[in-house]
C-alpha positions as CSV (number, residue, x, y, z in Angstrom):
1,X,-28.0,32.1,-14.1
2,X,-28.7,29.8,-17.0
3,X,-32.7,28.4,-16.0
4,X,-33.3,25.4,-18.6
5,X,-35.3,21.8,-17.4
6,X,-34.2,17.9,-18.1
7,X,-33.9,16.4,-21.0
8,X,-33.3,20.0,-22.9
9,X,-31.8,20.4,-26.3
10,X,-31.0,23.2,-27.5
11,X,-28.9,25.0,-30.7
12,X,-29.0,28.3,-32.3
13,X,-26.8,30.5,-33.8
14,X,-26.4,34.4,-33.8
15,X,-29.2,35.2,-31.9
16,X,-29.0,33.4,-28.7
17,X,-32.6,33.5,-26.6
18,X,-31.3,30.9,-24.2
19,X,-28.3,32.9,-23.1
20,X,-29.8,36.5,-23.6
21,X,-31.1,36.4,-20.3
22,X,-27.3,36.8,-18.9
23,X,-25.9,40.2,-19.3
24,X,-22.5,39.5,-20.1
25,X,-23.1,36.7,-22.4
26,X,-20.9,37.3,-25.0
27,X,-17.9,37.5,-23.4
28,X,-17.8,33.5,-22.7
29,X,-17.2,33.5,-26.6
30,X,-13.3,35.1,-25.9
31,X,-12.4,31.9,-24.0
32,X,-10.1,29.4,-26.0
33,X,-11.8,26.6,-24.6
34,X,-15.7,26.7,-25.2
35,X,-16.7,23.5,-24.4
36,X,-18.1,22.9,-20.5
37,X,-19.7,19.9,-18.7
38,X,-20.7,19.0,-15.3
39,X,-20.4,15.3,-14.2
40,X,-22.4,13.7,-12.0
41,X,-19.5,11.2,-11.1
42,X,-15.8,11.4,-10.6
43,X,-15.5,8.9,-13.2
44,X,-16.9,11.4,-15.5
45,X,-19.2,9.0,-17.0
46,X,-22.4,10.5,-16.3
47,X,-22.5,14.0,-17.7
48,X,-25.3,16.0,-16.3
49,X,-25.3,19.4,-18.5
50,X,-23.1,20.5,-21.4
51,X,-22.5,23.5,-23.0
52,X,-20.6,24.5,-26.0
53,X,-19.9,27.8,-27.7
54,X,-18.2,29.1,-30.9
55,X,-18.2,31.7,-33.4
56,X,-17.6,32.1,-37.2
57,X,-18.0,34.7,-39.4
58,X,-19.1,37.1,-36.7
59,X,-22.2,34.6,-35.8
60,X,-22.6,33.6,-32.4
61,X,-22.9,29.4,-32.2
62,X,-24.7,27.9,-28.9
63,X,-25.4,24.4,-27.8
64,X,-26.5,23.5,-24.8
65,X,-27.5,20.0,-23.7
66,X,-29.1,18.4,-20.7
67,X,-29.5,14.8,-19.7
68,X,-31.4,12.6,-17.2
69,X,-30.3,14.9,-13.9
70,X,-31.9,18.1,-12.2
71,X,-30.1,20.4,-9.8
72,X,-27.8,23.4,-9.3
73,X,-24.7,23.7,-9.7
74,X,-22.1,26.1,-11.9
75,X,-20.0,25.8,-15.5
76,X,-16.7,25.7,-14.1
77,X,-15.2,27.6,-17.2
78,X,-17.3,30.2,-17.9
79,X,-18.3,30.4,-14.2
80,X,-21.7,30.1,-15.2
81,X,-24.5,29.1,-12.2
82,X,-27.2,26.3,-13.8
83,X,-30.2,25.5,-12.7
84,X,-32.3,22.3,-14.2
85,X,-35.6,22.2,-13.2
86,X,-38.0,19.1,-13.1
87,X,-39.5,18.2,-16.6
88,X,-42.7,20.7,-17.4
89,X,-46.4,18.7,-19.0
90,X,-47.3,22.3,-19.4
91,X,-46.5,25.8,-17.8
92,X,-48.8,25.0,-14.8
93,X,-48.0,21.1,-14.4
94,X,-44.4,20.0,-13.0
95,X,-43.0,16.4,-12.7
96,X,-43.3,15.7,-8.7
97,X,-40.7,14.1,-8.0
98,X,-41.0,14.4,-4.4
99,X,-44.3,12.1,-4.7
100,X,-42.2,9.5,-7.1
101,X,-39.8,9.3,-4.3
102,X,-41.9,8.8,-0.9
103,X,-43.9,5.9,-3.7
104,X,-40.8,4.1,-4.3
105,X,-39.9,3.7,-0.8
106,X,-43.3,2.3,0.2
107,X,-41.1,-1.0,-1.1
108,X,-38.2,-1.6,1.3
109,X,-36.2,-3.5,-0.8
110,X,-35.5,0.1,-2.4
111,X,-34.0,1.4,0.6
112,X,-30.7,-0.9,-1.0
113,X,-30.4,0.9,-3.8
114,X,-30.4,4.7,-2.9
115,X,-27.0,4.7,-3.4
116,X,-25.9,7.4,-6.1
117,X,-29.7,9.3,-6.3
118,X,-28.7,12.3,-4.9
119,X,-25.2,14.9,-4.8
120,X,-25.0,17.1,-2.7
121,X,-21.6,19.3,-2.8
122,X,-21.3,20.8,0.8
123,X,-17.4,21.5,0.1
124,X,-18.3,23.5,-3.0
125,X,-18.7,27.0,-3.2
126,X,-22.7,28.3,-2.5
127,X,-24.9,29.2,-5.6
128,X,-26.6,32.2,-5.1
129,X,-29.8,31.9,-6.2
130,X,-33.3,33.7,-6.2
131,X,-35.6,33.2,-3.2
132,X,-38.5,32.1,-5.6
133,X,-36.2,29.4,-7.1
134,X,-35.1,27.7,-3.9
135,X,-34.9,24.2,-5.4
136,X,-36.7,21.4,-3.1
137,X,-33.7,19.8,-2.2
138,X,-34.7,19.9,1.8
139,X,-38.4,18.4,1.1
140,X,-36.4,15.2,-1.0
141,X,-34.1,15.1,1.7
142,X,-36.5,15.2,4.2
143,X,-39.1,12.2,2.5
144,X,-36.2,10.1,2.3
145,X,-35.2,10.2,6.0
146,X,-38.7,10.0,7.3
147,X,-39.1,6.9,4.7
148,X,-35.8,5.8,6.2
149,X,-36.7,6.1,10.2
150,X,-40.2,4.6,9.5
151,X,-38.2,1.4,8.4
152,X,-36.1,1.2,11.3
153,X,-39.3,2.0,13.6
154,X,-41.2,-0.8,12.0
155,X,-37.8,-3.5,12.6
156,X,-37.3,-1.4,16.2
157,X,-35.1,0.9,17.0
158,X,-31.4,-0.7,17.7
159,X,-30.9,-1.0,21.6
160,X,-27.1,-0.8,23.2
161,X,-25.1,-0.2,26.2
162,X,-24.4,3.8,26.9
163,X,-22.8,5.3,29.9
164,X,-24.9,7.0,32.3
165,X,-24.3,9.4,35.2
166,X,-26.8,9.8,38.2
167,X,-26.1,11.2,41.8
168,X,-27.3,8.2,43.5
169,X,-28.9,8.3,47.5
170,X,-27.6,5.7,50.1
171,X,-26.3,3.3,47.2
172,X,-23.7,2.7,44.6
173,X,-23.9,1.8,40.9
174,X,-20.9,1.2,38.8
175,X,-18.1,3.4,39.2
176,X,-17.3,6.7,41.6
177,X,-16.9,9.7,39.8
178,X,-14.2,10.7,42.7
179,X,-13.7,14.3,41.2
180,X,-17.4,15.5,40.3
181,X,-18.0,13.4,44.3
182,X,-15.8,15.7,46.3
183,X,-16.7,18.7,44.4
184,X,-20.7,18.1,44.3
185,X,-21.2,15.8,47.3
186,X,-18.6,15.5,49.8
187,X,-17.5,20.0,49.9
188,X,-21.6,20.4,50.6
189,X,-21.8,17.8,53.1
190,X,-24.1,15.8,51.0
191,X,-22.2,12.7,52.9
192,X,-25.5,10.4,51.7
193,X,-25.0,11.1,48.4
194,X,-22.5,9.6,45.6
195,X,-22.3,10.4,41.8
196,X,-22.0,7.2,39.8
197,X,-21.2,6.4,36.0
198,X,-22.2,3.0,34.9
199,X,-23.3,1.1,32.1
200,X,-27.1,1.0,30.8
201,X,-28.9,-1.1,27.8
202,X,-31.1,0.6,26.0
203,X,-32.6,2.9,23.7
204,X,-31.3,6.2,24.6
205,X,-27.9,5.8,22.5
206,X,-26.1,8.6,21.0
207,X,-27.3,7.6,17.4
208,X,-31.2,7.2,18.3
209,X,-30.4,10.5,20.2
210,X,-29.3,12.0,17.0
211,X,-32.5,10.8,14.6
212,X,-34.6,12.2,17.7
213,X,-33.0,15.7,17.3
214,X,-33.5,16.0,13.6
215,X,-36.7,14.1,13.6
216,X,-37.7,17.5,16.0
217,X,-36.4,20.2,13.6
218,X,-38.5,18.8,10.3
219,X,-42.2,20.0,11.7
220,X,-40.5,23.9,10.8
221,X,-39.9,22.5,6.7
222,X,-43.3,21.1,6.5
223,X,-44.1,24.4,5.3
224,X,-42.0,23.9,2.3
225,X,-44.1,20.5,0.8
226,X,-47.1,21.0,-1.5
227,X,-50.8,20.7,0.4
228,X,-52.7,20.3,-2.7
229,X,-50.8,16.5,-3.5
230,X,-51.5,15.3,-0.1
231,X,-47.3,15.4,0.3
232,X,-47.2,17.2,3.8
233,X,-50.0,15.4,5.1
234,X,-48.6,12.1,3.9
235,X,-45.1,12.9,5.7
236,X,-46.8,14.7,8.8
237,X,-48.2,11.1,9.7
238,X,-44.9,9.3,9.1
239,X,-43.2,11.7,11.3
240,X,-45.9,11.2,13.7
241,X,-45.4,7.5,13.6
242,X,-41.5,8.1,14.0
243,X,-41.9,10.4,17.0
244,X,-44.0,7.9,19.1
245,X,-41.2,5.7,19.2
246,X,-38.3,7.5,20.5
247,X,-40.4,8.5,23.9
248,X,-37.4,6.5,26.0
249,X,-34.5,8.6,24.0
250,X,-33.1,11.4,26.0
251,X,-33.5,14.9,24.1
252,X,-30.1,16.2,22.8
253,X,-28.6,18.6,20.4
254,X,-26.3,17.5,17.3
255,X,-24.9,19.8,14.1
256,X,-23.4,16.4,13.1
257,X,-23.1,13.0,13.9
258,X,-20.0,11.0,12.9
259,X,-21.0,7.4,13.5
260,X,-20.9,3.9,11.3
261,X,-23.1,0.6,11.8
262,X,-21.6,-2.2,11.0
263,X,-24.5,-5.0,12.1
264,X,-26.0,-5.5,8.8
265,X,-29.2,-5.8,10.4
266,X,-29.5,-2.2,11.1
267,X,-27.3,-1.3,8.3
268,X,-30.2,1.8,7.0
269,X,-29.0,3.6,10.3
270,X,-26.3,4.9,8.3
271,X,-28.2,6.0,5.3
272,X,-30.1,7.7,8.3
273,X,-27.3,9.7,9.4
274,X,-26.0,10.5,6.1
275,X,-29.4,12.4,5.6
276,X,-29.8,13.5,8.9
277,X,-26.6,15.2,8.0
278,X,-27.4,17.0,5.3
279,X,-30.7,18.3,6.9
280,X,-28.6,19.6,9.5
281,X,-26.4,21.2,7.1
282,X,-29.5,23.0,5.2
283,X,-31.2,23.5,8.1
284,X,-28.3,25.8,9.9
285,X,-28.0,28.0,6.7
286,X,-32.0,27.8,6.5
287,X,-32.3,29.7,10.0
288,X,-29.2,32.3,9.1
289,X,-31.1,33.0,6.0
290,X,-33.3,36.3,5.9
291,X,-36.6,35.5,4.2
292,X,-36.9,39.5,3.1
293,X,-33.7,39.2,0.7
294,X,-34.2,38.9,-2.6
295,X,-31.7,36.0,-3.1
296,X,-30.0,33.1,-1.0
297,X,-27.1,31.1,-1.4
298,X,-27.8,27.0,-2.2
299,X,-25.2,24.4,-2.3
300,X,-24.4,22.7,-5.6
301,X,-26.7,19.0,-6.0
302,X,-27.7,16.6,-8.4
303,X,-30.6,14.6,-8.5
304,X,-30.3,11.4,-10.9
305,X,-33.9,11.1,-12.2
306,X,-32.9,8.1,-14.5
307,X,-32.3,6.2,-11.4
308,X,-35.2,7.4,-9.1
309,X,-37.4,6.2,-12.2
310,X,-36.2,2.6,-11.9
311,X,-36.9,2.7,-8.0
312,X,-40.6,3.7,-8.9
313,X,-41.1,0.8,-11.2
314,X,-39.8,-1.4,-9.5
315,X,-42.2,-0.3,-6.7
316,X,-44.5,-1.0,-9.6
317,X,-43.8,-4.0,-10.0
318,X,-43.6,-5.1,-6.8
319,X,-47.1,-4.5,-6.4
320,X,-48.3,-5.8,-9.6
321,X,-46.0,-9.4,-9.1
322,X,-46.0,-10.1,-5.2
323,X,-44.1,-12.8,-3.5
324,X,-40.3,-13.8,-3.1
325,X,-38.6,-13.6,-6.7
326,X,-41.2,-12.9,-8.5
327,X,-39.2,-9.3,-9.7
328,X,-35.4,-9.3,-9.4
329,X,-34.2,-6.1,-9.5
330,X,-30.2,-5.5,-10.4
331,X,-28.8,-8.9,-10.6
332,X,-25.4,-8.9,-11.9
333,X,-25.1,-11.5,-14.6
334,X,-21.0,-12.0,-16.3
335,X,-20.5,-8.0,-15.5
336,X,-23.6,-7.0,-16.4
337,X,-26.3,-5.1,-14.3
338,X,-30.2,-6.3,-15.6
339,X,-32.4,-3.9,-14.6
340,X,-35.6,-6.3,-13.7
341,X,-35.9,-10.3,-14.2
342,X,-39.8,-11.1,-14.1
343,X,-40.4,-15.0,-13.1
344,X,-43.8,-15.6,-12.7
345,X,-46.4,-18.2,-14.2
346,X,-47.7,-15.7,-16.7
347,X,-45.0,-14.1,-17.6
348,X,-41.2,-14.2,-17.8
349,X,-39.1,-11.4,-19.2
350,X,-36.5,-9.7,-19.1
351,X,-37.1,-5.5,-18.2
352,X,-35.3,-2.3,-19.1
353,X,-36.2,0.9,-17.4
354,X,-35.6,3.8,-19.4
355,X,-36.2,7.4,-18.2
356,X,-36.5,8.6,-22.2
357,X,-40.2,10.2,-23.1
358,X,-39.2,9.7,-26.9
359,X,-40.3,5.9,-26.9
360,X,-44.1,7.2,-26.7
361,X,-43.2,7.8,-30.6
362,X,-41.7,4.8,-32.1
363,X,-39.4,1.4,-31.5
364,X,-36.3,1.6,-28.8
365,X,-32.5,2.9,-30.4
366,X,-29.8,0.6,-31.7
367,X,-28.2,1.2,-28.5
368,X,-31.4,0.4,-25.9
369,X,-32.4,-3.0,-28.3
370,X,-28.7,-4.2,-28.2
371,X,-28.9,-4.4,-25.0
372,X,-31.7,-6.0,-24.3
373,X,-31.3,-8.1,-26.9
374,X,-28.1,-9.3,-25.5
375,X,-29.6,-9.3,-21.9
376,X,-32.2,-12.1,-23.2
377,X,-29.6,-14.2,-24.9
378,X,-27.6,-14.8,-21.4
379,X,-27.5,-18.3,-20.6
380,X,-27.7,-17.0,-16.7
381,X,-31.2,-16.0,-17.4
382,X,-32.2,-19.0,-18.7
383,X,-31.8,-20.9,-16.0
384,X,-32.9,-18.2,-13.8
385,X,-36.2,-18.2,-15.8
386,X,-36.0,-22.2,-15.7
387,X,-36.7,-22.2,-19.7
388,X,-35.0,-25.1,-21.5
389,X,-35.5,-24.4,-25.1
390,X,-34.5,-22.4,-27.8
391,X,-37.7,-19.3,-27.4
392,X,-37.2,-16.2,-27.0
393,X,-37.4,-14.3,-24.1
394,X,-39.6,-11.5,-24.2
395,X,-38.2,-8.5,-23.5
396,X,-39.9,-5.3,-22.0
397,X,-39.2,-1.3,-22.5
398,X,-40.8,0.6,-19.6
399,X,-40.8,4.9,-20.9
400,X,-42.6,7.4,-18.8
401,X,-45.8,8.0,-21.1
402,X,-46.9,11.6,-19.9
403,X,-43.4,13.1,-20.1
404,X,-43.2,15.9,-23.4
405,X,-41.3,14.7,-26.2
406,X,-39.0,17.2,-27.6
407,X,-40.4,18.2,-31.1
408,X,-37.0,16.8,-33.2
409,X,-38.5,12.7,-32.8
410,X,-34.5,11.5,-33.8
411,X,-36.1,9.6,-36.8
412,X,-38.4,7.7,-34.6
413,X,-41.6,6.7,-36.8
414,X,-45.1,8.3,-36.2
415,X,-46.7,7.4,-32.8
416,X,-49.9,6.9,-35.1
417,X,-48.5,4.2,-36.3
418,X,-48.3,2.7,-32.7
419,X,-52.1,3.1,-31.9
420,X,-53.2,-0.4,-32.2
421,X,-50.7,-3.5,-31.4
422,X,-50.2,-6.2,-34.0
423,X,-51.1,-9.2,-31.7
424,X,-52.3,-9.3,-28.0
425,X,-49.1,-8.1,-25.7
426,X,-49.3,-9.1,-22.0
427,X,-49.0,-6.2,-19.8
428,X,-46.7,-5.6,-16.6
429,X,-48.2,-2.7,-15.4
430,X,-51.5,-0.3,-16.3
431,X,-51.1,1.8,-19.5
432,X,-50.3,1.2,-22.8
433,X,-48.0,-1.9,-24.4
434,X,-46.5,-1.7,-27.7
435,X,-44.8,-4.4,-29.6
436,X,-41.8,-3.2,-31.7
437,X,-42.3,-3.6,-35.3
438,X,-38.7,-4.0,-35.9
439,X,-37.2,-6.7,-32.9
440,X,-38.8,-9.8,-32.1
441,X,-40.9,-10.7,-28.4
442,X,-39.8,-6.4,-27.5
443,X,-42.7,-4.5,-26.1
444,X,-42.6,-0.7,-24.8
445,X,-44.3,-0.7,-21.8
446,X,-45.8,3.2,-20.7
447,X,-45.9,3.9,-17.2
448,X,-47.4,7.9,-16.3
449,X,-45.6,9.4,-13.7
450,X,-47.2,12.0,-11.1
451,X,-47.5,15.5,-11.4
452,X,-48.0,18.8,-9.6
């Protein structure tokens, strides 16, 4: 198995450390076609990891690249497993990402835009992996299904009309059950008896009946979240909080739940289900598995860091700018998605998440201050930010600051250079603020990012 982290680079030729660790390494190099990726999408827009190979003049050629994702999953060509761990600070300091998560969803409005965080490939073929590398997809699971109950508990739990059966004494409710009657009843001269099926309003629906059951399993995974960050204690109180409320749901047991809410008021119950789900999926193979093997199988996933970086700044910023529009987060504007729209008295700007550690060192890419640019020149965000003349808007960068920069900078100039800002900047959020010294009204905003 190849074992690199996010945001790798890597080349070499002829003597290959990276892929030395695999035994039979050199014969990828007789396939005509060297050149693998893995996509996070369909599309194939987003690739997650690439790997290319070659060799001339008997010298082995290797490049392996990996963007803004972490996971498991396997090089379809060379049928090569890789895993991507989180981004190392230092060999005893990992990115938790697990603790970025369960702080983004302390905003509800987040609970929208989950959509396309996380792949899991349950059809796919298991990874077999070592025990000691069992990546944390249950715990990320798990903190964003507790998050997502919590929010359902705090609007209340959806309540609906279910069938129920009850062998009633001297009375009638709703319909006979004739067959279960004669057989129960009637054939054991239990003549004051009579089973009934009728229709209730409540709580106790299949679906609420389903979150109960998996809500009852996750106490057996708390095992697998970090004491020392406070991360099991922290979810141990949210299940708590969850498990009070479903004391009038019946107990029942679910390996899946096929089920779709269309009121838009409860529309998270499905985002429940689809996690609840998964657990259920991980949780089967997590019972079959022997803890005294050496290795386990793990299904292919894909964790989009990029995009779990903009829910924790918007979080962020939610907390630094309170009240209704004061942060606009993903407002589509003539086909084009902004990432944040402040509008507040002190300051109005336009803001760009970016999940790229290289911005600690110098001013944004071509590409990154295009954008923006062209994101502050929309007349749509003029009006939205009510300003009537011909200023600039000020546009804001927002890097992770604690995040290690690969030692090739890409040209970007000296952070030294960077120390001191030319004029006063206004800051969105604690940490450092930069203005560029090559764009007009563009800061870099540093936001530092929790780790183990």
């Amino acid at each position: 198995m190849l074992k690199i982290s996010e945001h790798f680079e890597y080349y070499h030729t002829d003597h290959i450390n990276t892929l030395s660790q695999l035994s039979n390494w050199k014969s990828y190099y007789t396939l005509e076609d060297k050149i693998d990726t893995i996509f996070f999408d369909k599309k194939k827009q987003y690739p997650c990891v690439s790997l290319r190979l070659s060799k001339e003049d008997e010298q082995h050629q290797c490049s392996i690249t990996s963007s803004y994702y972490i996971g498991l999953d396997r090089f379809a060509k060379f049928k090569l497993p890789v895993y991507i761990q989180p981004k190392l600070n230092s060999e005893d300091c990992q990115l938790n990402y697990i603790k970025m998560l369960l702080e983004a969803l302390k905003e509800p409005e987040n609970f929208d835009h989950l959509e396309g965080l996380v792949l899991v490939k349950f059809d796919d073929t298991w990874i077999e992996i070592e025990n000691e590398l069992l990546p944390e997809l249950t715990p990320f699971l798990i903190a964003q299904f507790l998050a997502t109950v919590k929010l359902l508990v705090k609007k209340g739990l959806k309540k609906s009309y279910y069938q129920k059966t009850e062998n009633f004494s001297g009375k009638i409710k709703g319909k006979i059950l004739v067959g279960r009657q004669l057989k129960e009843n009637n054939f054991k001269n239990r003549s004051t008896q009579t089973i009934c099926q009728y229709q209730e309003f409540g709580f106790d629906t299949e679906v609420n009946q389903f979150l109960k059951y998996v809500l009852s399993i996750l106490p057996r995974h708390f095992d697998d979240f970090d004491v020392k960050e406070n991360i099991r204690l922290n979810l141990e109180e949210i299940w708590r909080f969850c498990q009070a409320s479903f004391h009038q749901v019946g107990k029942r047991t679910f390996t899946k739940l096929q089920y779709k809410e269309n009121n838009p008021f409860f529309k998270q119950y499905n985002l429940a289900i689809e996690l609840g789900n998964q657990i259920l999926a991980l949780h089967a193979y997590n019972i079959a598995r022997n803890a005294k093997q050496a290795t386990c199988t793990h299904p292919p996933f894909w964790i989009d860091m990029s995009k779990l970086f903009e829910l924790y700044v918007f979080k962020e910023l939610r907390e630094k700018f309170k009240g209704k529009g004061k942060v606009v987060y993903h407002q589509k504007i003539y086909q084009q998605e902004l990432d944040f729209i402040i509008n507040t008295d002190e300051i109005k700007a336009v803001v760009d998440a970016k999940y790229k550690p290289r911005y600690a060192y110098g001013n944004p890419s071509i590409e990154d201050a295009r954008q923006l640019s062209g994101y502050t020149r929309l007349i749509k965000v003029y009006e939205e930010l009510s300003i009537i003349d011909n200023l600039l808007i000020p546009a804001y960068l927002i890097y992770p600051s604690n995040l290690p920069v690969v030692a090739e900078k890409n040209g970007l100039e000296s952070k030294d250079a960077f120390e001191e800002p030319p004029e006063a900047c206004d800051k969105l959020l604690e940490g450092k603020v930069r203005k560029s010294t090559m764009y007009k009204e563009l800061f870099l905003q540093e936001i530092s990012l929790p780790f183990i």
